[in-house]
Backbone as a ProteinNet text record, in pm:
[ID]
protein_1_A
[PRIMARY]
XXXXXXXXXXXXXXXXXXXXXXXXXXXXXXXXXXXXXXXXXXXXXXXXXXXXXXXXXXXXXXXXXXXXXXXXXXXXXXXXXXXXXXXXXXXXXXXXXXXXXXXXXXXXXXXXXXXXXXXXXXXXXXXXXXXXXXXXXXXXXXXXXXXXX
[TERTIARY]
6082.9	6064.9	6007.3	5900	5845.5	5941.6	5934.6	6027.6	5900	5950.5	5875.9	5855.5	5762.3	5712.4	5766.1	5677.3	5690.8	5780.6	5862.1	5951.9	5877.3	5924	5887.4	5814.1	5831.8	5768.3	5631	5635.8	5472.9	5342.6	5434.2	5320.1	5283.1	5406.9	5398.1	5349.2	5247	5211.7	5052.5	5018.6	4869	4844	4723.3	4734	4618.6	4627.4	4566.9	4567.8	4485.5	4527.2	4637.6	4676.1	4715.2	4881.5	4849.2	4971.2	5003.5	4903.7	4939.8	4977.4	4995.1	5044.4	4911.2	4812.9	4719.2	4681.9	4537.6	4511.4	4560.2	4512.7	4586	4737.6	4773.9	4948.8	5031	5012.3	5168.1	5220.1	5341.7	5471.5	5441.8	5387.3	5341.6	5451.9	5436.7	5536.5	5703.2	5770.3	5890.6	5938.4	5857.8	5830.5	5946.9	5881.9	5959.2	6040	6112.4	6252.6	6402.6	6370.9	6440	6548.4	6517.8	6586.4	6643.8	6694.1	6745.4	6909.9	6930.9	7112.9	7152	7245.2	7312.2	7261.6	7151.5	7121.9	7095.3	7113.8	7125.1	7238.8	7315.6	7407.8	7499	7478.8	7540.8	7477.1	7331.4	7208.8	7132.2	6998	6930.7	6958.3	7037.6	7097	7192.4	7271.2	7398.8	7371.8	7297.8	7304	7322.4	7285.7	7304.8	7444.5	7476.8	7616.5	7733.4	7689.7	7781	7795.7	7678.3	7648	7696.6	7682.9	7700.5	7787.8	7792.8	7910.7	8036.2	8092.8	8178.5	8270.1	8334	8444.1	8395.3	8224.6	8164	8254	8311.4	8313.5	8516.6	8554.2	8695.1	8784.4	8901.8	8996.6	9097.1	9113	9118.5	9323.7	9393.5	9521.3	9583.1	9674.1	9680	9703.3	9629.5	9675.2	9758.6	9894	9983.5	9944.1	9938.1	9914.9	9925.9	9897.1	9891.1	10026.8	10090.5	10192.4	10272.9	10257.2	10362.7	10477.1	10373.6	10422.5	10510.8	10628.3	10720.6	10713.5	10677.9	10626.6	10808.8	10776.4	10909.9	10902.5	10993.1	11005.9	11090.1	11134.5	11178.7	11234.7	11379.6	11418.1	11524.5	11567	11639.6	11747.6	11894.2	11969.6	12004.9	11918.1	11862.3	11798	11694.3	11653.4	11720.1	11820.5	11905.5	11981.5	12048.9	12153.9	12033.8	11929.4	11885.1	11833.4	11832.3	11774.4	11880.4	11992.7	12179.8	12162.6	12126.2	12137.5	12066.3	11927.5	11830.1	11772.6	11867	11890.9	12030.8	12147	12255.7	12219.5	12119.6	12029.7	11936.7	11875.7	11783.5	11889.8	11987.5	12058.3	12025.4	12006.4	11994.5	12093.4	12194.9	12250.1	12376.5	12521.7	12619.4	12751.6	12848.3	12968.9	13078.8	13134.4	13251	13364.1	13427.1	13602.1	13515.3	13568.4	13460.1	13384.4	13337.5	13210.5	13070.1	12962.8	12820.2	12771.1	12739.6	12720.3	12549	12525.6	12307.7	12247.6	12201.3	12109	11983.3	11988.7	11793.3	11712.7	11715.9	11641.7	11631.2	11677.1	11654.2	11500.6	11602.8	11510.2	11348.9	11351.2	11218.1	11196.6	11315.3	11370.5	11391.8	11344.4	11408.6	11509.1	11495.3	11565.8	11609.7	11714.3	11767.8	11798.4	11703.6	11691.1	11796.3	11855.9	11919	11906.9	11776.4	11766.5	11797.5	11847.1	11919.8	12053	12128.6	12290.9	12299.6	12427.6	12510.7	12601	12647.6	12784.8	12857.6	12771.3	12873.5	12889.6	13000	13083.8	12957.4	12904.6	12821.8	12864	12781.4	12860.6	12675.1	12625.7	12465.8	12431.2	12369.4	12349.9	12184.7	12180.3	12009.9	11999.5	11879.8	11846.9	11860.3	11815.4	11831.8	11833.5	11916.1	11978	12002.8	11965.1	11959.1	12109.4	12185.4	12328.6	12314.8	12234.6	12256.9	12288.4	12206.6	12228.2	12376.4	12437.5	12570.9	12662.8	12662.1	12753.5	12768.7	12658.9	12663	12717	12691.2	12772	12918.8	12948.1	13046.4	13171.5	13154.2	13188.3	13243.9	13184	13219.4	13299.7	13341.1	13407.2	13330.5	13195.7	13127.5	13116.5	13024.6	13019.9	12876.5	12773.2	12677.2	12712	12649.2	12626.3	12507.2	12473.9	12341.8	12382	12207.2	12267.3	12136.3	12074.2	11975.6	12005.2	11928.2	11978	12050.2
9741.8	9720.2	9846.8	9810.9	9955.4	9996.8	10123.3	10184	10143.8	10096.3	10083.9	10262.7	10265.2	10421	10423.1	10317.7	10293.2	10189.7	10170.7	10037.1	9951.4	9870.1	9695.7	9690.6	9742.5	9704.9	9765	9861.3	9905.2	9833	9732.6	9620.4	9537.6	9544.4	9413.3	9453.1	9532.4	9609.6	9551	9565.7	9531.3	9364.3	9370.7	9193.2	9176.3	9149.4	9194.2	8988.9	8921.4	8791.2	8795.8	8898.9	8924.7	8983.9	9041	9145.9	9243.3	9286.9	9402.1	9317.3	9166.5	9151.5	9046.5	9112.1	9058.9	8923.7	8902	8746.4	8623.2	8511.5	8390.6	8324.5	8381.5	8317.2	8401.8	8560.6	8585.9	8608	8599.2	8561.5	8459.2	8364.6	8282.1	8175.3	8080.7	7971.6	8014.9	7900.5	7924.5	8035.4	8032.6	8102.8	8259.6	8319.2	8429.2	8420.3	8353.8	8296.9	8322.2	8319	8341.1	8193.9	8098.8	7973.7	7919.3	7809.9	7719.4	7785	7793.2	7824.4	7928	7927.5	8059.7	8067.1	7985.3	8036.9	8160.2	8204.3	8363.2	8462.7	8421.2	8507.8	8633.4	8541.5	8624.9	8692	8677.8	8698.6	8807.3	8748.9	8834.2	8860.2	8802.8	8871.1	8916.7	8980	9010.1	9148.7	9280	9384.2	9312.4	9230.6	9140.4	9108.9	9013.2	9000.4	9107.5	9245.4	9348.1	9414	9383.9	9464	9366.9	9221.3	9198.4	9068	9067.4	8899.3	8969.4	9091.9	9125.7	9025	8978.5	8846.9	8711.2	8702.1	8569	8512.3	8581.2	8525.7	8541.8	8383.9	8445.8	8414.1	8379.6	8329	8438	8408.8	8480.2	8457.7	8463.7	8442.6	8304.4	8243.4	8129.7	8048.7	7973.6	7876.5	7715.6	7747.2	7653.4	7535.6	7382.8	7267.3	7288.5	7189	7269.1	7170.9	7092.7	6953	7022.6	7126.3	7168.6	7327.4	7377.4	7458.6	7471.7	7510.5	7472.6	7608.7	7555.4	7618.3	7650.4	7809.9	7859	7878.1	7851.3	7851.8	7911.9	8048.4	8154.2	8116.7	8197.8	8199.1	8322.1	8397.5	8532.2	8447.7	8531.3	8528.1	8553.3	8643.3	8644.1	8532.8	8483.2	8361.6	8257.8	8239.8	8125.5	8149.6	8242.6	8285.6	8195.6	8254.6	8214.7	8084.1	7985.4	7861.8	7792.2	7816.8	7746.4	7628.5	7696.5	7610.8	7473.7	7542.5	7452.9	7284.7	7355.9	7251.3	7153.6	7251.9	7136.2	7035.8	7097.6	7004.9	6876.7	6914.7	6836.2	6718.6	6732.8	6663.6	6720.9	6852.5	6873.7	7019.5	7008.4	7085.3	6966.4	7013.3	6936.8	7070.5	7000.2	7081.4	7032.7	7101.4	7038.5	7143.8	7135.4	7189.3	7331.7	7424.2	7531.4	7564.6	7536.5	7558.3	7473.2	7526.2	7452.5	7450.6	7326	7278	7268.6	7340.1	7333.5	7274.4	7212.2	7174.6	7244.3	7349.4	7373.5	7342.4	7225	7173.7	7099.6	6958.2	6906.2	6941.9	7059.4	7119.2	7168.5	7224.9	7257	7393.1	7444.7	7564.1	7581.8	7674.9	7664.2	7768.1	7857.6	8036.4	8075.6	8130.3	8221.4	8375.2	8442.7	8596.7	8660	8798.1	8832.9	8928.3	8929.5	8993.7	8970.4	9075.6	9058.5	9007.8	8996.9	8981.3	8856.4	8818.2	8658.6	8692.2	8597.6	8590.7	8508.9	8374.9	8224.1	8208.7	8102.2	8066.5	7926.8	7970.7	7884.6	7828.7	7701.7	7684.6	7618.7	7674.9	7679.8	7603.7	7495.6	7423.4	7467.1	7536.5	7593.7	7575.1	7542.2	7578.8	7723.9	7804.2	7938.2	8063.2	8130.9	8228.4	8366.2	8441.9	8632	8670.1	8744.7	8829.6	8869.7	8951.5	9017	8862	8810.2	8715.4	8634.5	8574.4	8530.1	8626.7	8780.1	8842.5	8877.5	8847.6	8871.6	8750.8	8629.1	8497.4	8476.8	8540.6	8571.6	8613.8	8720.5	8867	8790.4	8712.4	8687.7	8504.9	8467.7	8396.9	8276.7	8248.1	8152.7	8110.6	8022.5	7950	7946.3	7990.8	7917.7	7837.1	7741	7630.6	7620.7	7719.3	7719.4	7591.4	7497.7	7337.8	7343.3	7439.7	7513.6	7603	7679.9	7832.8	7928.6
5673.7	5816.4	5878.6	5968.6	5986.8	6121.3	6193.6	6279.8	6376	6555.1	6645.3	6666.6	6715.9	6763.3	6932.1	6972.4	7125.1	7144	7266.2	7294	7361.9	7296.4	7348.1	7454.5	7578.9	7701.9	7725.7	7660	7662.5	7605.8	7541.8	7493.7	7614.9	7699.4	7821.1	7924.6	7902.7	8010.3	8089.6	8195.7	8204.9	8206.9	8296.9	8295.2	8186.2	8041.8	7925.8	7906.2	7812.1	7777.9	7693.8	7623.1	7533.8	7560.8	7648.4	7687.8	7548.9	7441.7	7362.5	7228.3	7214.7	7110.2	6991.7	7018.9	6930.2	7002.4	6901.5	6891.4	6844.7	6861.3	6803.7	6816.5	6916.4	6951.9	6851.1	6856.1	6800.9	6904.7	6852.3	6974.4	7051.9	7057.8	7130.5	7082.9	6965.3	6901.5	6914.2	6830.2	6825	6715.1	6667.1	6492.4	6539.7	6653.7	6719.4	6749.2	6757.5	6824.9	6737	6639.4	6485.8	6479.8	6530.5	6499.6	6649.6	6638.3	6753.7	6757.7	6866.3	6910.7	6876.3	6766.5	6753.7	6580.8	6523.7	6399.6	6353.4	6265.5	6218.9	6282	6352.8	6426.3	6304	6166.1	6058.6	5979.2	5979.8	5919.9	5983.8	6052.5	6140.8	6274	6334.6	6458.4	6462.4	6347.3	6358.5	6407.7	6458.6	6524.6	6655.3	6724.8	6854.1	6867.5	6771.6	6749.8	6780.8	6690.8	6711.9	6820.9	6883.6	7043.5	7182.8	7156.3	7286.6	7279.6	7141.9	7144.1	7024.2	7026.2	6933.6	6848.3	6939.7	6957.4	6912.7	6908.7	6866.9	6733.6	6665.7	6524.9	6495.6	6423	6407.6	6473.8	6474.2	6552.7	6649.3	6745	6842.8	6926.7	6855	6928.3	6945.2	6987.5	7000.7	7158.1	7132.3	7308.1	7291.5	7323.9	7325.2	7394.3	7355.7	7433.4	7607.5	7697.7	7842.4	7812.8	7829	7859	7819.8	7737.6	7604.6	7678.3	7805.6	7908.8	8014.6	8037.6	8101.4	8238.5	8383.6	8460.9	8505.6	8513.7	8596	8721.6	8830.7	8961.4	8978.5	9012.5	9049.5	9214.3	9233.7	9361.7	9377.2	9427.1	9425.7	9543.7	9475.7	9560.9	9743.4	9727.4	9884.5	9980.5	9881.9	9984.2	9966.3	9852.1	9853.4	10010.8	10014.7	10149.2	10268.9	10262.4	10363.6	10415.4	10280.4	10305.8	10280.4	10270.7	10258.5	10414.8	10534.3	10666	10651.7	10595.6	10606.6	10483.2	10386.6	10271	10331.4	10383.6	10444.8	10496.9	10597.3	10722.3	10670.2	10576.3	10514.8	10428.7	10384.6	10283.1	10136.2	10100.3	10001.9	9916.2	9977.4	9936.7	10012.6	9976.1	10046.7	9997	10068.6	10107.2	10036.4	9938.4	9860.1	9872.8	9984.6	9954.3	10076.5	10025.1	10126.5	10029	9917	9876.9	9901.3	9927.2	9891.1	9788.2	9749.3	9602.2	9628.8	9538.8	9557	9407.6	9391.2	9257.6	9303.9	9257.5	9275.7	9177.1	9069.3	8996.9	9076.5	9160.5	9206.4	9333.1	9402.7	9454.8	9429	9295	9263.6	9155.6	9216.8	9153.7	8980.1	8898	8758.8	8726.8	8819.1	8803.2	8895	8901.5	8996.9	8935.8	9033.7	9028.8	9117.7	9047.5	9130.5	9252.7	9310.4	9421.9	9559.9	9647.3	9769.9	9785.2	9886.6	9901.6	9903.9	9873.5	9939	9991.8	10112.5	10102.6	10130.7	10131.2	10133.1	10042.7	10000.3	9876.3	9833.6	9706.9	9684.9	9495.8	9459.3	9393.4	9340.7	9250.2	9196.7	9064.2	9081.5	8922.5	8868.4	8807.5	8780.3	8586.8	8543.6	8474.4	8369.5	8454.1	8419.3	8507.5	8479.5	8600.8	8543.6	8608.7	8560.6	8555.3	8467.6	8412.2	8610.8	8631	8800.7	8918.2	8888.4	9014	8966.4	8823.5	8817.8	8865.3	8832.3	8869.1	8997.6	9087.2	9266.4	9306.2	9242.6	9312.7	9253.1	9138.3	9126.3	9137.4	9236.3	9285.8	9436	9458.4	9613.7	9613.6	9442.3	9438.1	9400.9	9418.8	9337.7	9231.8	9187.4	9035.7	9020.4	8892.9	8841.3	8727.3	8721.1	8595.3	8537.9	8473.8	8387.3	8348.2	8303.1	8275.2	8168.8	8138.9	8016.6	7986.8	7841.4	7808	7767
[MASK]
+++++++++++++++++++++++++++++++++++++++++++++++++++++++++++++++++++++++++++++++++++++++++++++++++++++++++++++++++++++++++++++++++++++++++++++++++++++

């Protein structure tokens, strides 16, 4: 293979019929093209390959089914305190003995985090719930029921 002297564009220079690359259609056909799609990608374009598609080749990590994903819905002890009025109100929380009994699966909820204070006597059915947030509803005489996990 001979070494270019000059780069590429100095051929493309000038309004020439030619633009620098001889008579008779070179570079003209498909012939220049070095194949349809990604032919040669392992062959003659593999300096291309190494430069601008690294990752082209090879399996790459894995991606779990989408159905197969179980979306978490996060809620911190803090905004529980604060949405206690507004779930009573709605019918979605209810009152058993002096505790409030909450399903936040029902709700929407999958987790309870333990950030921020409580301090009604609450009584929490969740999926899954943080060591910090059982021991703050705890502490003030409550109950979680992890019902997953």
């Amino acid at each position: 293979m001979v070494v270019r002297k000059r780069k590429k564009s100095r051929h493309l220079r000038g309004r020439t019929r030619t633009m620098g690359w001889g008579r008779i259609g070179q570079h003209r056909g498909s012939g220049s093209r070095g194949g349809f799609g990604a032919a040669g990608m392992h062959k003659h374009k593999w300096s291309w390959v190494v430069k601008y598609a690294p990752t082209w080749f090879g399996k790459h990590g894995f991606n779990p089914p989408k159905g197969l994903e179980e979306k978490i819905t996060e809620i911190n002890v803090g905004e529980l305190e604060e949405k206690i009025d507004e779930w009573l109100s709605r019918g979605l929380a209810e009152r058993e003995g002096d505790k409030i009994v909450i399903d936040l699966a029902k709700i929407g909820y999958s987790k309870l985090l333990g950030r921020g204070r409580i301090t009604r006597l609450v009584k929490v059915y969740v999926p899954y719930a943080t060591e910090l947030a059982v021991k703050k509803i705890e502490k003030i005489g409550g109950e979680v029921v992890k019902t997953r996990g």
